[in-house]
Backbone as ProteinMPNN parsed JSONL, in Angstrom:
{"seq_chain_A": "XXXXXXXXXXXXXXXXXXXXXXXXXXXXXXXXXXXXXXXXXXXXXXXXXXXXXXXXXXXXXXXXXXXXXXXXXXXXXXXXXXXXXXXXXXXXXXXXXXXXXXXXXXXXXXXXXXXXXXXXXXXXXXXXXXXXXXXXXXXXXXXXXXXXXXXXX", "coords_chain_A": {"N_chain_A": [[19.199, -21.245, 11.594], [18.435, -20.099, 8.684], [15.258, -18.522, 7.267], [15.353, -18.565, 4.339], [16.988, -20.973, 3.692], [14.535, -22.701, 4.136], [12.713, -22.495, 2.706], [14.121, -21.907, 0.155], [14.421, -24.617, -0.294], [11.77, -26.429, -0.07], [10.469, -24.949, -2.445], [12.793, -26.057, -4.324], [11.454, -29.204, -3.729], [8.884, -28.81, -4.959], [8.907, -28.125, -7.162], [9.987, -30.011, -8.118], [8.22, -32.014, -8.0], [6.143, -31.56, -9.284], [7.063, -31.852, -11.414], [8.611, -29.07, -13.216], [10.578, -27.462, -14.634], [13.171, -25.018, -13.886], [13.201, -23.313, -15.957], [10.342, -23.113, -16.396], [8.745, -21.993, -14.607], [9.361, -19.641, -14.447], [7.768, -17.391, -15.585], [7.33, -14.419, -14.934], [9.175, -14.504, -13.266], [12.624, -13.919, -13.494], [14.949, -16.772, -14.178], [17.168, -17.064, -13.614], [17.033, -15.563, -11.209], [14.969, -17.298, -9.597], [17.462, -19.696, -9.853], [18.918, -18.687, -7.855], [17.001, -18.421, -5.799], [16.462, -21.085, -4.907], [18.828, -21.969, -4.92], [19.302, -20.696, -2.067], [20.646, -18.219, -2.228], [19.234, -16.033, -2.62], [16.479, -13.957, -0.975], [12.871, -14.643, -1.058], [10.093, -12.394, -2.067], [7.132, -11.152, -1.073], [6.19, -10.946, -2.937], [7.088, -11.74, -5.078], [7.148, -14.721, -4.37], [4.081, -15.034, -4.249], [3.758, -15.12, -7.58], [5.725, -17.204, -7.924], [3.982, -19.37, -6.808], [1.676, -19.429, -8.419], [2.778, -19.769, -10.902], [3.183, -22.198, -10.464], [0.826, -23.667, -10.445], [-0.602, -23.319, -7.85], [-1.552, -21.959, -4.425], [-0.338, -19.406, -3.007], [-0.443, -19.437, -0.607], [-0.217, -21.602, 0.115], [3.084, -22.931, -0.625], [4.012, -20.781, 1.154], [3.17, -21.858, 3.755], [4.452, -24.519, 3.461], [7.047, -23.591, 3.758], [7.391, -22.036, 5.888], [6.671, -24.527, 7.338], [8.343, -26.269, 7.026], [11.22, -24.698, 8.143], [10.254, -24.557, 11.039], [10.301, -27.006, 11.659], [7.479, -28.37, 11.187], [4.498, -30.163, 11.179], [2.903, -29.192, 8.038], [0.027, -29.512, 8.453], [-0.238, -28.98, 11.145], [0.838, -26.026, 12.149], [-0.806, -25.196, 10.293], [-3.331, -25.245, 12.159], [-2.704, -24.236, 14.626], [-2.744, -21.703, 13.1], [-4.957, -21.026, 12.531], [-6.049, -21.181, 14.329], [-5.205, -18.788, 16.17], [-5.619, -16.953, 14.379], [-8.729, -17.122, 14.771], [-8.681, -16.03, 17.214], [-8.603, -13.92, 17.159], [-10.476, -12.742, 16.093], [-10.649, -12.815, 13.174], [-10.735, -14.649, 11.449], [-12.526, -15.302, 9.674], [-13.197, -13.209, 8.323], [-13.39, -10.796, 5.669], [-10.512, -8.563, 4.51], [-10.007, -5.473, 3.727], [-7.915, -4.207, 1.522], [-7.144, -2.036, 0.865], [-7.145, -0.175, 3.933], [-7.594, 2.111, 6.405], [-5.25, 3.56, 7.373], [-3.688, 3.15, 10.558], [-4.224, 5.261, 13.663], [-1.708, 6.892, 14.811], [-0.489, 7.996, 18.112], [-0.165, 10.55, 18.167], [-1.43, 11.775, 16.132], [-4.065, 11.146, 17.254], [-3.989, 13.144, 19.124], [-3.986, 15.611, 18.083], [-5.954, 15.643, 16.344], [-7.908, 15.539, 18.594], [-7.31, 17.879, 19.507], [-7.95, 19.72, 17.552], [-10.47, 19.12, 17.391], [-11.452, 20.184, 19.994], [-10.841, 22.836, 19.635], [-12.282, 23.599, 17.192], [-14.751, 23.475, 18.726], [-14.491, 25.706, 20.978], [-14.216, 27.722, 18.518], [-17.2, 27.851, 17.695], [-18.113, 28.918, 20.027], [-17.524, 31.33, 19.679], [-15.312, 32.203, 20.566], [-12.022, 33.881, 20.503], [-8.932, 33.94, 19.162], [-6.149, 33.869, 20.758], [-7.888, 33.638, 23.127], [-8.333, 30.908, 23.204], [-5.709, 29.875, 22.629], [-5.169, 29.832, 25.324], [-7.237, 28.771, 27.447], [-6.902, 26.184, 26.216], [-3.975, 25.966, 26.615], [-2.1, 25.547, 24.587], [0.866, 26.466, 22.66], [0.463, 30.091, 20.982], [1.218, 29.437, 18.121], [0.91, 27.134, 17.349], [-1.513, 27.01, 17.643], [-2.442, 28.666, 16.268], [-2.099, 27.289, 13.88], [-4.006, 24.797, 13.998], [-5.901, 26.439, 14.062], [-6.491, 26.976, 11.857], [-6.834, 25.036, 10.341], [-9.08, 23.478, 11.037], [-12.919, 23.704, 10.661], [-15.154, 26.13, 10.925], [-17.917, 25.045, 11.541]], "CA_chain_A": [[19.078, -21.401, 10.153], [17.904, -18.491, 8.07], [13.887, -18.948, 6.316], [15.591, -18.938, 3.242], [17.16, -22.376, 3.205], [13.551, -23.81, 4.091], [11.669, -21.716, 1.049], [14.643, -23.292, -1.078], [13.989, -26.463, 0.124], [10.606, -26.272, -0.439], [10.781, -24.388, -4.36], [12.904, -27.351, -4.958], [10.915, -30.014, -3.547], [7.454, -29.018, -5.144], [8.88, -28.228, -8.158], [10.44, -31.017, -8.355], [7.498, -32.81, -7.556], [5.685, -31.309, -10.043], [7.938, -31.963, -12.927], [8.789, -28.538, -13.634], [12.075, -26.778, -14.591], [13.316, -23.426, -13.756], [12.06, -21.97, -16.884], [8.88, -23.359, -16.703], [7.843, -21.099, -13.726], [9.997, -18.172, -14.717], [7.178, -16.628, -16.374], [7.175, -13.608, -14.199], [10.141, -14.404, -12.372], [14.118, -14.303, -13.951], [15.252, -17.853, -14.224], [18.745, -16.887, -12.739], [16.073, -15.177, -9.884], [14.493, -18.908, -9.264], [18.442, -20.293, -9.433], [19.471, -17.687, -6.527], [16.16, -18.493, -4.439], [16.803, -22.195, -4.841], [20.353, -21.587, -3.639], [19.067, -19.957, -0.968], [21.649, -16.728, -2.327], [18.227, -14.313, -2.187], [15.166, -14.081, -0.386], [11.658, -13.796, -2.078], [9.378, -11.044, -1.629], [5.732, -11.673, -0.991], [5.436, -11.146, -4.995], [8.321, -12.945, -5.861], [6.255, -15.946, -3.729], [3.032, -15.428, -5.207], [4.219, -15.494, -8.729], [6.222, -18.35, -8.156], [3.103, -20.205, -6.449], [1.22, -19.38, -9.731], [3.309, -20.765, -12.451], [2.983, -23.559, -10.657], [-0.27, -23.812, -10.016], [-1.185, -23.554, -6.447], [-2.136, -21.106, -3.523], [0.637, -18.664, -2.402], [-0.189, -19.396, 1.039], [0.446, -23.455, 0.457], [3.885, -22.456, -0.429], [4.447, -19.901, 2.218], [2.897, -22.886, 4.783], [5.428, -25.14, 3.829], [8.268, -23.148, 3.954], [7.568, -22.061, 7.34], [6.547, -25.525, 8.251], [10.055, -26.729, 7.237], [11.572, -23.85, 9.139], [9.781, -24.51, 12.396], [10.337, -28.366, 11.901], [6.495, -29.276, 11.748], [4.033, -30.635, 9.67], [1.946, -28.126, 7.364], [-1.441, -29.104, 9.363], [0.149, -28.206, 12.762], [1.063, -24.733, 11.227], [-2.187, -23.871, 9.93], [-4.117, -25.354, 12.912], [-2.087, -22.827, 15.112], [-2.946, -19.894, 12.612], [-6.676, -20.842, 12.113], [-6.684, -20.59, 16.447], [-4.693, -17.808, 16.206], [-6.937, -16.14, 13.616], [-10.467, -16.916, 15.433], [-8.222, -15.44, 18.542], [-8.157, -12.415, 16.457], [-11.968, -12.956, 15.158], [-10.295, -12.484, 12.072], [-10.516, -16.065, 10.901], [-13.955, -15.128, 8.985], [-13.33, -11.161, 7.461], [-12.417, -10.615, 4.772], [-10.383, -7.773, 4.742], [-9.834, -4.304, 3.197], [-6.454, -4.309, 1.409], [-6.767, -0.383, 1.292], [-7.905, 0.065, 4.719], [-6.971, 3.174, 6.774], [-3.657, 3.125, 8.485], [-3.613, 3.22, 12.454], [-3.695, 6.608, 14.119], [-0.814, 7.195, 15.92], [-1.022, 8.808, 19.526], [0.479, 11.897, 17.822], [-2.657, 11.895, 15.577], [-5.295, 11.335, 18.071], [-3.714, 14.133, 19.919], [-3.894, 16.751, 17.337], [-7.691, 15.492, 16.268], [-8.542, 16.289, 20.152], [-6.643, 19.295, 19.873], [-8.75, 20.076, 16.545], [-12.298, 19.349, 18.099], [-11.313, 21.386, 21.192], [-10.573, 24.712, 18.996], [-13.798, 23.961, 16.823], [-15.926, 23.97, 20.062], [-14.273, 27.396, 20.772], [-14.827, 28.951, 17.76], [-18.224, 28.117, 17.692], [-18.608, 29.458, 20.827], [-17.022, 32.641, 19.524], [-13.746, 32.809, 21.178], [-10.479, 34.11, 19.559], [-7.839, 32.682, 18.943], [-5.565, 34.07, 21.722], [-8.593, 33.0, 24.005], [-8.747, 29.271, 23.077], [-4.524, 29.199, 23.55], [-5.217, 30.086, 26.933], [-7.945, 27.699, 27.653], [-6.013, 24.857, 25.843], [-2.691, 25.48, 26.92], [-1.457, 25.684, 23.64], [1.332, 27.544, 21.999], [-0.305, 30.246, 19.979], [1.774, 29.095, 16.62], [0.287, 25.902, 17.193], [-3.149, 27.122, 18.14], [-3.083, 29.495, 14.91], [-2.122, 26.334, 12.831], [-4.755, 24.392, 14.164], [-7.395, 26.822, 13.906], [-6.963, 27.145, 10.076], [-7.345, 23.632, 9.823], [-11.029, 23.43, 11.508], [-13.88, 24.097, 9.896], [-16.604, 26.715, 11.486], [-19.51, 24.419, 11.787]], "C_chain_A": [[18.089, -20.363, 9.626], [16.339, -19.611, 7.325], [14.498, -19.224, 5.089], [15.956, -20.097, 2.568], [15.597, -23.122, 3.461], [12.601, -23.144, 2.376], [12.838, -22.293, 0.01], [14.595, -24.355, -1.282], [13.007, -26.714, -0.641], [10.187, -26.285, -1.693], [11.168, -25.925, -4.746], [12.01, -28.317, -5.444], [9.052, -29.475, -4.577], [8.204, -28.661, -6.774], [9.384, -29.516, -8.911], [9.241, -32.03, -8.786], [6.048, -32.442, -8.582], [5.845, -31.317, -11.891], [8.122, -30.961, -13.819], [10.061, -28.145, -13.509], [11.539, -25.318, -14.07], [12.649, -22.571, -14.477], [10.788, -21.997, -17.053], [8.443, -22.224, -15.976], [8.698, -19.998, -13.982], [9.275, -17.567, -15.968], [7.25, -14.602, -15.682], [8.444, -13.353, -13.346], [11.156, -15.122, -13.391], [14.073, -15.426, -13.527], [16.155, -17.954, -13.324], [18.374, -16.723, -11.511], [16.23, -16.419, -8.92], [16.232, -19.702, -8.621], [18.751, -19.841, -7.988], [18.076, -18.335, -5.476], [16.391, -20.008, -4.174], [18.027, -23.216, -4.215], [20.222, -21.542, -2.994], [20.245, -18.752, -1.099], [20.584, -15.876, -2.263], [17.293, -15.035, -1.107], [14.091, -13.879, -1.104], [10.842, -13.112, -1.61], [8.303, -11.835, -1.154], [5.229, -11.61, -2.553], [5.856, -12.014, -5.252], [7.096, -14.695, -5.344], [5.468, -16.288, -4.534], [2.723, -15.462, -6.71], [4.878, -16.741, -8.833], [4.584, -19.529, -8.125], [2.117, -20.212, -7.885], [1.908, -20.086, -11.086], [3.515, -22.295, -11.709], [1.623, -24.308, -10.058], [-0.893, -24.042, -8.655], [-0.878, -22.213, -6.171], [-0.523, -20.871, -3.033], [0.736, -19.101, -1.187], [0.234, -20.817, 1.181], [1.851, -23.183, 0.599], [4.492, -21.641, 0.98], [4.191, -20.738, 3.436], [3.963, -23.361, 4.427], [6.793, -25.111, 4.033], [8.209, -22.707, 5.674], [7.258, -23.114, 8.321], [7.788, -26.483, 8.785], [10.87, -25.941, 8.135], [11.267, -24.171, 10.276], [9.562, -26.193, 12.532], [8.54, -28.886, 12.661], [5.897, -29.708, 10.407], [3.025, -29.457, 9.363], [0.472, -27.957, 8.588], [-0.951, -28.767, 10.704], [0.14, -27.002, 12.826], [-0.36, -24.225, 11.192], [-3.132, -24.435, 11.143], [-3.878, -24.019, 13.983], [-2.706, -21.691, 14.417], [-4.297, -20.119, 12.444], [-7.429, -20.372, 13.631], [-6.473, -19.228, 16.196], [-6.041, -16.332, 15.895], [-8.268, -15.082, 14.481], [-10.072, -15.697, 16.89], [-8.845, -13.902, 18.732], [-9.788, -11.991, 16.538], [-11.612, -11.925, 14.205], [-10.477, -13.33, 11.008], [-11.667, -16.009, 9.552], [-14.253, -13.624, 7.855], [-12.454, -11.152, 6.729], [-11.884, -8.855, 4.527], [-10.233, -6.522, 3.443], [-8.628, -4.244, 2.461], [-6.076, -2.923, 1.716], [-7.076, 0.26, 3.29], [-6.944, 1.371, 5.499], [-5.271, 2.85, 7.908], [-4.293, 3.838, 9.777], [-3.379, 4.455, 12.614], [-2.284, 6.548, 15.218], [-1.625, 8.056, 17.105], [-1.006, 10.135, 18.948], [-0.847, 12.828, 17.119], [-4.236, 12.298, 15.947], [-4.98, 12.458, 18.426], [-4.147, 15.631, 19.416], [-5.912, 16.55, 16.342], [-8.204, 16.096, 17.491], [-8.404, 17.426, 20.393], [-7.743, 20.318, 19.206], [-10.287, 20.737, 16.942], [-12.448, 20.398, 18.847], [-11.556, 22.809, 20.539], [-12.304, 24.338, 18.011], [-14.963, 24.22, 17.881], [-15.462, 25.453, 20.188], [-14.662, 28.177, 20.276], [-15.829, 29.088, 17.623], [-19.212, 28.933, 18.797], [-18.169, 30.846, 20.634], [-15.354, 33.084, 19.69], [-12.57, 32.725, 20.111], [-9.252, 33.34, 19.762], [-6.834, 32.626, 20.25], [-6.395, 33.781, 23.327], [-8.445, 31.664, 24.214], [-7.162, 28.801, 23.322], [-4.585, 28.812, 24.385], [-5.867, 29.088, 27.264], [-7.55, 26.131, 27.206], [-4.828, 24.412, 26.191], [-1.878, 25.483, 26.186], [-0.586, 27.095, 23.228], [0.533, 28.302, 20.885], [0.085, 29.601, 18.437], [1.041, 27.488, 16.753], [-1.046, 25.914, 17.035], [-3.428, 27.53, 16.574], [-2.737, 28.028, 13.403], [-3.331, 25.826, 12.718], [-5.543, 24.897, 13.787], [-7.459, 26.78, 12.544], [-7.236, 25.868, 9.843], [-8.486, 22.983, 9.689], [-11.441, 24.32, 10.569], [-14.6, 24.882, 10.839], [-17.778, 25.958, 12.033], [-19.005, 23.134, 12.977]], "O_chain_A": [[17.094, -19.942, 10.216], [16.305, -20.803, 7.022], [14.144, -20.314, 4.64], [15.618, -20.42, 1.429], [15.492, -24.219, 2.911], [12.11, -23.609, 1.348], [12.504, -23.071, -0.883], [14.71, -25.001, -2.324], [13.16, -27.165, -1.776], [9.635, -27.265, -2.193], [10.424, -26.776, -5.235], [11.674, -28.54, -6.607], [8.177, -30.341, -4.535], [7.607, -29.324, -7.622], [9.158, -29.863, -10.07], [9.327, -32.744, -9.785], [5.029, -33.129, -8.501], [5.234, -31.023, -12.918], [7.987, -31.222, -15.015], [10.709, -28.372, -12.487], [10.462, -24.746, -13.905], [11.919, -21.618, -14.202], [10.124, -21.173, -17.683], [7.763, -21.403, -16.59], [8.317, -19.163, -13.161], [9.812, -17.289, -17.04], [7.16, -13.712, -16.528], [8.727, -12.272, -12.83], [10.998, -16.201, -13.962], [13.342, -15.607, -12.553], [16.105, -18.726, -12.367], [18.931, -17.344, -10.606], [17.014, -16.644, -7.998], [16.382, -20.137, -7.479], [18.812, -20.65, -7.062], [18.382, -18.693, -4.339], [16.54, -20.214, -2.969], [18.19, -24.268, -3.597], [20.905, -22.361, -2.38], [20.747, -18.365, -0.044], [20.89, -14.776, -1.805], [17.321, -16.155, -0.599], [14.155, -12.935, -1.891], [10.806, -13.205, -0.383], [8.441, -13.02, -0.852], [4.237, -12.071, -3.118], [5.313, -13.051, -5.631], [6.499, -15.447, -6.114], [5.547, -17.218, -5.338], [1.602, -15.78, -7.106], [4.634, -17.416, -9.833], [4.189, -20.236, -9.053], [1.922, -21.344, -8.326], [1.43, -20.772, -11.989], [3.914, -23.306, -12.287], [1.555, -25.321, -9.363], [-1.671, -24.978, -8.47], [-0.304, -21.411, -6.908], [0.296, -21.75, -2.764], [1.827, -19.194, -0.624], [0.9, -21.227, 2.131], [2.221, -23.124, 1.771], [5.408, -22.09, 1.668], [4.963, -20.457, 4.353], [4.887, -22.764, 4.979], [7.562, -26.022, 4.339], [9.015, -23.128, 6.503], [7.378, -23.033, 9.543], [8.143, -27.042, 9.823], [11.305, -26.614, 9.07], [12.303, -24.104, 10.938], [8.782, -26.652, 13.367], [8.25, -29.384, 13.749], [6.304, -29.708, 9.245], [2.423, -28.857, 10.254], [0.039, -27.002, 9.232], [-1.733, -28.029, 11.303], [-0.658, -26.591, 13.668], [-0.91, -23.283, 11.763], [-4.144, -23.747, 11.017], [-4.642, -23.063, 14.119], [-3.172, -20.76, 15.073], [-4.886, -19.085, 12.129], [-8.436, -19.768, 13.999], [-7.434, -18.481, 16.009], [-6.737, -15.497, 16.472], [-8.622, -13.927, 14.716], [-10.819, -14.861, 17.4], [-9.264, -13.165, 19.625], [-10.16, -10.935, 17.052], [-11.938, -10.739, 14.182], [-10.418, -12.966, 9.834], [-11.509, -16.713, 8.556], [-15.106, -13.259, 7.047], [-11.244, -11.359, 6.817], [-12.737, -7.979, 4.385], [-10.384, -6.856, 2.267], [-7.867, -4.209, 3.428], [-5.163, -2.545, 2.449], [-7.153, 1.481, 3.422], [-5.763, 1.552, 5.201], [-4.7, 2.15, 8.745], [-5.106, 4.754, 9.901], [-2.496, 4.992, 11.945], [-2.249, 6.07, 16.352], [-2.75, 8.555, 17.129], [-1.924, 10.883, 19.285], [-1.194, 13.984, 17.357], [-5.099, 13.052, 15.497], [-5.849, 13.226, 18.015], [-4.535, 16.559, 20.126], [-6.691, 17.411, 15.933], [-8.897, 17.111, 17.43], [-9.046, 18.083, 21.213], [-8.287, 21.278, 19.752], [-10.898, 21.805, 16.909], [-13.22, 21.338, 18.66], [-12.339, 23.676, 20.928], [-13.334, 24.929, 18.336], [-15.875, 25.042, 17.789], [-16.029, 26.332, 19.538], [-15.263, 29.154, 20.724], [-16.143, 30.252, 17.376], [-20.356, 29.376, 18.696], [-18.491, 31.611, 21.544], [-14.587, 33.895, 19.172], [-12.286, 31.893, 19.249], [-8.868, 32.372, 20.418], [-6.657, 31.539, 20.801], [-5.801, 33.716, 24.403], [-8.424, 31.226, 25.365], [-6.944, 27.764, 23.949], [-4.243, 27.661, 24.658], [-5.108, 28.145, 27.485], [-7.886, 25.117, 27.817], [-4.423, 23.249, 26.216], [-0.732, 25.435, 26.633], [-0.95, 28.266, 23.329], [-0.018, 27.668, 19.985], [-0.835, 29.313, 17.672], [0.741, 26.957, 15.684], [-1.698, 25.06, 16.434], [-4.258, 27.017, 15.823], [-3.175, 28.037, 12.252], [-3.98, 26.081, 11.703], [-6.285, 24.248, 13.05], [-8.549, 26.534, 12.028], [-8.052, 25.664, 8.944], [-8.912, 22.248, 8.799], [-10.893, 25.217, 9.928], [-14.757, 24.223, 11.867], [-18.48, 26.381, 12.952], [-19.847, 22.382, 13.468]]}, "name": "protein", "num_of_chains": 1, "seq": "XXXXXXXXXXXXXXXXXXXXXXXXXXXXXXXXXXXXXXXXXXXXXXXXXXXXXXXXXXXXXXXXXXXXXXXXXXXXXXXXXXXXXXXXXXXXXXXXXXXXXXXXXXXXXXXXXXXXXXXXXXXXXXXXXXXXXXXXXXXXXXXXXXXXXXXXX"}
């Protein structure tokens, strides 16, 4: 069974349970939208979610708990006991995080940073460019990229 029939479930049931219509919470979100997620004919985003969870007054993540609690046939506190272990697993459970934070270097990345450093040691030691290929191993067209990229110091 696809997530989507439990997040329709769910929509239903709390809106229901809240005594709101469709258009009530279709401040942000098409009405017809709400019909289709209720269907289970779409899926909702992580916006679509936390807009819904807002017009009806509660926490995105309650929502998003009980749709995956219905999905995974448990109860909500089982769910988040799991992700609060999980979390601490992480020692994440406590940080609050960065939303911008730097993306992950690839290997490809590191590789060409190491490559980088390498040729700045070089040049500071003087050596040319067709020197520091040699000593690196590098193609010169690669080497002569690199070196313009480093700085002198």
């Amino acid at each position: 069974m696809s997530l989507r029939y439990s997040f329709a479930a769910v929509l239903r049931l709390l809106r229901h349970q809240k005594g709101l219509t469709q258009s009530d919470i279709s401040n942000t979100v098409a009405q017809s939208h709400v019909s289709q997620l209720e269907s289970a004919k779409t899926t909702a985003t992580i916006d679509v979610s936390c807009e819904l969870a807002s017009a009806m007054r509660m926490q995105p993540g309650s929502l998003i708990t009980l749709a995956l609690a219905c999905y995974g046939q448990r109860t909500p506190r089982e769910l988040l006991t799991d992700v609060l272990a999980e979390l601490e697993e992480l020692e994440l459970a406590d940080v609050v995080l960065n939303h911008q934070q730097q993306p992950t270097k690839t290997p490809a990345m590191i590789d060409a940073e190491r490559k980088r450093d390498a040729i700045r040691a070089l040049k500071r030691e003087g050596a040319t460019q067709a020197e520091a290929a040699r000593q690196l191993g590098l193609p010169e067209a690669t080497l002569r990229r690199l070196w313009h990229q480093v700085s002198d110091s």
